[in-house]
DOLUM-685137 format. One line per 4 residues: number of its first residue (from 0); for each residue y, x negated, z negated of N, C-alpha, C. Coordinates in nm, 2 decimals, decimal comma, m for minus. Example, Ala and Ser with C-alpha at 12.3 -4.5 7.8 and 13.67 -1.06 7.14 Angstrom:
% DOLUM-685137
0	m0,57:m1,32:m0,78:m0,45:m1,23:m0,78:m0,33:m1,32:m0,78 ~ m0,22:m1,28:m0,71:m0,11:m1,37:m0,71:0,00:m1,29:m0,79
//
This chain:
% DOLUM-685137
0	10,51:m13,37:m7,82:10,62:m13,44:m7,76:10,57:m13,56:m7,69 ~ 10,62:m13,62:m7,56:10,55:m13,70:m7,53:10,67:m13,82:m7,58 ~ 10,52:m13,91:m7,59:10,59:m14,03:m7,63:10,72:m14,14:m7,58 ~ 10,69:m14,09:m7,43:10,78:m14,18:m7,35:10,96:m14,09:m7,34
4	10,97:m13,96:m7,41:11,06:m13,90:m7,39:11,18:m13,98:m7,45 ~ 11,27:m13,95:m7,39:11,40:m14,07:m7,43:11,44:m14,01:m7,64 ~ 11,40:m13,91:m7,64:11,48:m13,86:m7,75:11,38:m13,92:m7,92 ~ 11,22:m13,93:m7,80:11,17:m13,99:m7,92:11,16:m14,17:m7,95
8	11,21:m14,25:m7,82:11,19:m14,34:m7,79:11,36:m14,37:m7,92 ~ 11,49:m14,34:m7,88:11,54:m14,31:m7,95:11,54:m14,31:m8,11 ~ 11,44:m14,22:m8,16:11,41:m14,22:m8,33:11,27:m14,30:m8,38 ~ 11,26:m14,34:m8,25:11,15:m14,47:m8,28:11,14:m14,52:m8,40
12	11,32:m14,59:m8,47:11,27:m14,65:m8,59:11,24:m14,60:m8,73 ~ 11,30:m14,42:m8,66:11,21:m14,33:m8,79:11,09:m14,28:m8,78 ~ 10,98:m14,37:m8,73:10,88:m14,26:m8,70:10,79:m14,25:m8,76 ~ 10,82:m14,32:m8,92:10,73:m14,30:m9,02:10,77:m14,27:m9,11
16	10,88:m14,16:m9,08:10,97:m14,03:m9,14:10,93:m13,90:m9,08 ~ 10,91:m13,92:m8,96:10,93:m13,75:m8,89:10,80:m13,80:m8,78 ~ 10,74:m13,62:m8,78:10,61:m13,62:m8,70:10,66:m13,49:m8,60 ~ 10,63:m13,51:m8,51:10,71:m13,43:m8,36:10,61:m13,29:m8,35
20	10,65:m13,19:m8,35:10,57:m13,12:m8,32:10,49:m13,09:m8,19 ~ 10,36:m13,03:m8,19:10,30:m13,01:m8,03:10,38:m12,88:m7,97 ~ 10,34:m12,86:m7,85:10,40:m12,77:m7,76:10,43:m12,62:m7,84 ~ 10,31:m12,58:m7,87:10,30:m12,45:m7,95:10,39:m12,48:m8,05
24	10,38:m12,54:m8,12:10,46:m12,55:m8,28:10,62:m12,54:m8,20 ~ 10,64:m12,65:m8,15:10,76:m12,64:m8,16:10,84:m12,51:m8,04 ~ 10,75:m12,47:m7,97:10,85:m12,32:m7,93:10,81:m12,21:m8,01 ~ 10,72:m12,17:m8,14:10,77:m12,11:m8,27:10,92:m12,18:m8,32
28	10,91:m12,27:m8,35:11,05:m12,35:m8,40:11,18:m12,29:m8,37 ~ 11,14:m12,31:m8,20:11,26:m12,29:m8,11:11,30:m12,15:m8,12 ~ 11,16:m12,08:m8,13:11,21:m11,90:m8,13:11,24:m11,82:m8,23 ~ 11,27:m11,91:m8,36:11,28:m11,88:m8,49:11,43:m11,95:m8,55
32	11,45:m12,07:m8,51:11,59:m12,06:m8,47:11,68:m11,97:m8,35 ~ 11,61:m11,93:m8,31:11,72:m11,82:m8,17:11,76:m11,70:m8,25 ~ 11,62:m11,69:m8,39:11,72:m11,55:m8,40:11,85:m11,59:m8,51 ~ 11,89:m11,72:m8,56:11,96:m11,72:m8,62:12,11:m11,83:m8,55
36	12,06:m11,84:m8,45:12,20:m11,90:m8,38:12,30:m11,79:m8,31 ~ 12,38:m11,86:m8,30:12,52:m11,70:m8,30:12,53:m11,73:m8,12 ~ 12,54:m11,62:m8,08:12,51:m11,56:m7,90:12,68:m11,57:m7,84 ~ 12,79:m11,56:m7,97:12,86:m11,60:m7,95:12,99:m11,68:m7,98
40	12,95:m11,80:m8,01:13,00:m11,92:m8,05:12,90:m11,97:m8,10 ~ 12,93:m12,14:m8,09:12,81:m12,26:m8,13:12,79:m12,25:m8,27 ~ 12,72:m12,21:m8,33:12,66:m12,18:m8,51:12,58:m12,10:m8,52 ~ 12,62:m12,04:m8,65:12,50:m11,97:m8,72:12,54:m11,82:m8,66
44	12,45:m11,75:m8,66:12,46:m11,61:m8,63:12,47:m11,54:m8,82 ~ 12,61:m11,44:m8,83:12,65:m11,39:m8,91:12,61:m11,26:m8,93 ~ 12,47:m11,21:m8,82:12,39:m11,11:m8,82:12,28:m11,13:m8,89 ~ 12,22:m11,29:m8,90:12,11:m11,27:m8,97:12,09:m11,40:m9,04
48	12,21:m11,43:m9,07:12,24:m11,57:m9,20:12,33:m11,54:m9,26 ~ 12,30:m11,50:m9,43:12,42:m11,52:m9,53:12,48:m11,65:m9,57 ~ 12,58:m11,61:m9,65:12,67:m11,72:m9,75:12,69:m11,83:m9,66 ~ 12,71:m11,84:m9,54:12,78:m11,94:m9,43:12,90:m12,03:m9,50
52	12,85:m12,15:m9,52:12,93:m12,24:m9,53:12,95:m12,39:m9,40 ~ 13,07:m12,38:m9,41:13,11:m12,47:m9,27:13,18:m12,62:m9,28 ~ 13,16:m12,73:m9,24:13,23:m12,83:m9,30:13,23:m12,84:m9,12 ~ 13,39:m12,93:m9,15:13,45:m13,01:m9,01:13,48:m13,16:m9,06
56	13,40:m13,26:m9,04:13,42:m13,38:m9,16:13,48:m13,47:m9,04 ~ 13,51:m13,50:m8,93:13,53:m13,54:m8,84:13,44:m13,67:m8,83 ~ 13,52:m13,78:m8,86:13,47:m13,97:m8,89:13,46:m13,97:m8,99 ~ 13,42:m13,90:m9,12:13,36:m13,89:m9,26:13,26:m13,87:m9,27
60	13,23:m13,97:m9,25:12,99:m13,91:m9,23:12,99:m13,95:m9,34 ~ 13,04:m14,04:m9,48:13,01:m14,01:m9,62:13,02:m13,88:m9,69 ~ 13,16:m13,79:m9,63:13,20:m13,64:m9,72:13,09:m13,59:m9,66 ~ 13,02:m13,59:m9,53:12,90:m13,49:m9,46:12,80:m13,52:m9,55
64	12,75:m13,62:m9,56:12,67:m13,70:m9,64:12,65:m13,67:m9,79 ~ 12,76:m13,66:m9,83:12,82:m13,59:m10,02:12,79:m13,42:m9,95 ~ 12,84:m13,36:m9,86:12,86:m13,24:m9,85:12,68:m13,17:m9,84 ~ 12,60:m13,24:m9,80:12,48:m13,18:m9,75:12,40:m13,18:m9,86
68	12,45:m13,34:m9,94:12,33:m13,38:m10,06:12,35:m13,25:m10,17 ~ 12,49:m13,20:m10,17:12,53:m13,12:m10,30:12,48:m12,95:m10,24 ~ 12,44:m12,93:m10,13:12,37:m12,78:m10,10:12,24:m12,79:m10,05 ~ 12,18:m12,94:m10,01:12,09:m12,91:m9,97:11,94:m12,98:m10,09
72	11,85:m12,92:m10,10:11,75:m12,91:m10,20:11,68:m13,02:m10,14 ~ 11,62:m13,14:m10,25:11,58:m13,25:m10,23:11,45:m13,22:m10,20 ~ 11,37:m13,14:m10,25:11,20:m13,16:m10,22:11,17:m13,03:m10,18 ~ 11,21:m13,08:m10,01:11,10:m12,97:m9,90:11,09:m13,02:m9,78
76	11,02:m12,91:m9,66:11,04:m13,01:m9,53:11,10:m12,92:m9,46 ~ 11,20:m12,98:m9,37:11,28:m12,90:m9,27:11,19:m12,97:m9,11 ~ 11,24:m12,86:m9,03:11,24:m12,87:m8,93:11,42:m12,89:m8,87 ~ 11,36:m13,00:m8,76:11,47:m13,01:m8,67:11,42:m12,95:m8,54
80	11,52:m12,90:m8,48:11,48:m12,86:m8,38:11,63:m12,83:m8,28 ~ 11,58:m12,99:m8,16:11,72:m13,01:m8,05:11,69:m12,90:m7,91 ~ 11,56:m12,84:m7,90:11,54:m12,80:m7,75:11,41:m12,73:m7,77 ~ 11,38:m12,66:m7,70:11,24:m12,58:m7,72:11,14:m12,67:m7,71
84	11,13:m12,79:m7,68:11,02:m12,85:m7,71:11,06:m12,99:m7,75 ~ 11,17:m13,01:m7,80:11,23:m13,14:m7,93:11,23:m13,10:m8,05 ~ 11,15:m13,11:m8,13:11,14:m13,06:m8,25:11,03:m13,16:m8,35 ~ 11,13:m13,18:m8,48:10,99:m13,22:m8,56:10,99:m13,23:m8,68
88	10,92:m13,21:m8,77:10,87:m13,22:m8,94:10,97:m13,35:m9,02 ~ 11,03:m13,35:m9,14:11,06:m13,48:m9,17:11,13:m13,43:m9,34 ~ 11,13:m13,48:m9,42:11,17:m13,44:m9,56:11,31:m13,40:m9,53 ~ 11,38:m13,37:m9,67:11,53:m13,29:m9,67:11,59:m13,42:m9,70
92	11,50:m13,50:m9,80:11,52:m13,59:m9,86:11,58:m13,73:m9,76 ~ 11,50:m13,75:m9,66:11,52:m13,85:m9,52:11,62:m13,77:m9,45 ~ 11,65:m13,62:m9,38:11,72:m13,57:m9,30:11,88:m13,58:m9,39 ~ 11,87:m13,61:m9,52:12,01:m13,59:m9,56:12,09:m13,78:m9,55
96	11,97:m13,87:m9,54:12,05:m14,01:m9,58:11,98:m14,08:m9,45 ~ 11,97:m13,97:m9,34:11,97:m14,06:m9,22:12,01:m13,96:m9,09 ~ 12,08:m13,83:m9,11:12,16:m13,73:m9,03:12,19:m13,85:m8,90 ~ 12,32:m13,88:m8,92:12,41:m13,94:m8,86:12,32:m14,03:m8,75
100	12,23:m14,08:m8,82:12,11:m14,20:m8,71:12,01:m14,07:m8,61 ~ 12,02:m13,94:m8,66:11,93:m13,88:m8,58:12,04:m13,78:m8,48 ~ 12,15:m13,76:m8,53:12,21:m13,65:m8,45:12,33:m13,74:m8,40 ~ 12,41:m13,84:m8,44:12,54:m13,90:m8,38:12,51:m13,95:m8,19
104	12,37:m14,04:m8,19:12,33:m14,15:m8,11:12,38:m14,00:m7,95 ~ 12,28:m13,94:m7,99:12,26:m13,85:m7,87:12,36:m13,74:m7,85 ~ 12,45:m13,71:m7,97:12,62:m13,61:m7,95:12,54:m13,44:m7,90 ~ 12,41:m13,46:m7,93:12,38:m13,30:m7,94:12,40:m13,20:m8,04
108	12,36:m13,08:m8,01:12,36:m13,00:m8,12:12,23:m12,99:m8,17 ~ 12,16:m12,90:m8,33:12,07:m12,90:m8,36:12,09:m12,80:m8,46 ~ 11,96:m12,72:m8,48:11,92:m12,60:m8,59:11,84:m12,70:m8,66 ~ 11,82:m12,72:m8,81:11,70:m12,74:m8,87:11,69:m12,64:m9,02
112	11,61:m12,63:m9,00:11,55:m12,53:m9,11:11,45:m12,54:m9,18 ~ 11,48:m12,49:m9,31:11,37:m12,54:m9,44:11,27:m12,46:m9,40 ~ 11,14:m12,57:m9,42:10,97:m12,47:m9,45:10,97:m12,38:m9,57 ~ 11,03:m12,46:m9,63:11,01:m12,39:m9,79:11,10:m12,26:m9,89
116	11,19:m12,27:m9,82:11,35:m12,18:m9,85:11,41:m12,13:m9,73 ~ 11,49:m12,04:m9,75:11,58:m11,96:m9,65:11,65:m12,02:m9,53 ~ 11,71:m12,14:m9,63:11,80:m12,27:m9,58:11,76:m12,30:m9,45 ~ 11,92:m12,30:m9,36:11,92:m12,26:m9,23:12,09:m12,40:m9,20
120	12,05:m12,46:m9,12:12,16:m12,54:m9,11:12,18:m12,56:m8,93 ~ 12,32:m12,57:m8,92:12,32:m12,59:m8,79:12,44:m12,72:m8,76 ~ 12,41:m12,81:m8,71:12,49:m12,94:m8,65:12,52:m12,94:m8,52 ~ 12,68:m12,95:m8,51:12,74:m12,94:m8,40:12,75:m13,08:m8,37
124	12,76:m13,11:m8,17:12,82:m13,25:m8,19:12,95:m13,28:m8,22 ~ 13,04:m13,16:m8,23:13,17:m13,23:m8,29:13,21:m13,26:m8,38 ~ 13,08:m13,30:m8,47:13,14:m13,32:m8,63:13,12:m13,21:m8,73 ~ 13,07:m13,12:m8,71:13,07:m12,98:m8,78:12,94:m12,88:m8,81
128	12,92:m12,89:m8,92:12,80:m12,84:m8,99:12,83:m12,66:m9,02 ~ 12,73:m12,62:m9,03:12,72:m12,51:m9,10:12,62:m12,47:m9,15 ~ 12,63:m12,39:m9,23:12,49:m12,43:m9,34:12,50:m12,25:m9,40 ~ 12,38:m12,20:m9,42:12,33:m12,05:m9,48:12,21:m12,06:m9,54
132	12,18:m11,91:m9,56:12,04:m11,83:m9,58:12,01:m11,73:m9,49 ~ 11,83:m11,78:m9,44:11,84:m11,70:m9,30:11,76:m11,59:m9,41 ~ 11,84:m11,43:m9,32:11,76:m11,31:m9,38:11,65:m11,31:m9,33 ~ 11,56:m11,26:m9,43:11,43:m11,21:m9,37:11,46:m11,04:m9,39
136	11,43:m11,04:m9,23:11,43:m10,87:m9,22:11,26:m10,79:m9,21 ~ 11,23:m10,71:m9,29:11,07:m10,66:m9,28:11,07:m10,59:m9,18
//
């Protein structure tokens, strides 16, 4: 990711939280979330993510905040990933009590997904999460 990009200039004051991935890495990222975003409507795809849970918190970024800590597993690393080549590494642990500072500022959407588990989450900019387990198909 280059340095001067607005989106990392942006999370500048996390940057000794999250490490951006290089080109290659992050369009794996990008093409590993495509198979789990839905082709039609903004979320998760219902073809290859179970147990879909959806929160609409509007101006409650505390209940998002309670809502993420209580499904999402403290000790792994997720991947964020805003664009085929925005993407980057950062704990579950920092992505759950600093969401709001990485996804509000810029009103985008975002896939992040656990290295370590199934766990497949997708952030809308209007306030609305959804959250699964991505299948692994053999």
């Amino acid at each position: 990711m280059n340095a001067t990009h607005w989106r990392v200039q942006e999370l500048k004051p996390h940057s000794a939280d999250i490490v951006w991935l290089d080109a290659e890495e992050a369009r794996r990222a990008y093409d590993l979330v495509g198979l789990h975003d839905s082709k039609m409507h903004p979320g998760l795809n219902v073809d290859t993510v179970d147990s879909i849970e959806r929160l609409a918190f509007g101006d409650d970024v505390a209940a998002a905040s309670s809502w993420l800590r209580a499904r999402v597993p403290g000790i792994q690393q997720v991947v964020v990933v805003f664009g085929e080549d925005e993407c980057f590494v950062c704990s579950s642990v920092f992505l759950i009590e600093n969401w709001s500072d990485i996804f509000v500022p810029s009103r985008d959407d975002a896939m992040i997904y656990s290295k370590d588990t199934p766990l497949i989450l997708f952030y809308c900019h209007e306030n609305q999460f959804e959250l699964g387990q991505r299948i692994v198909f053999d």
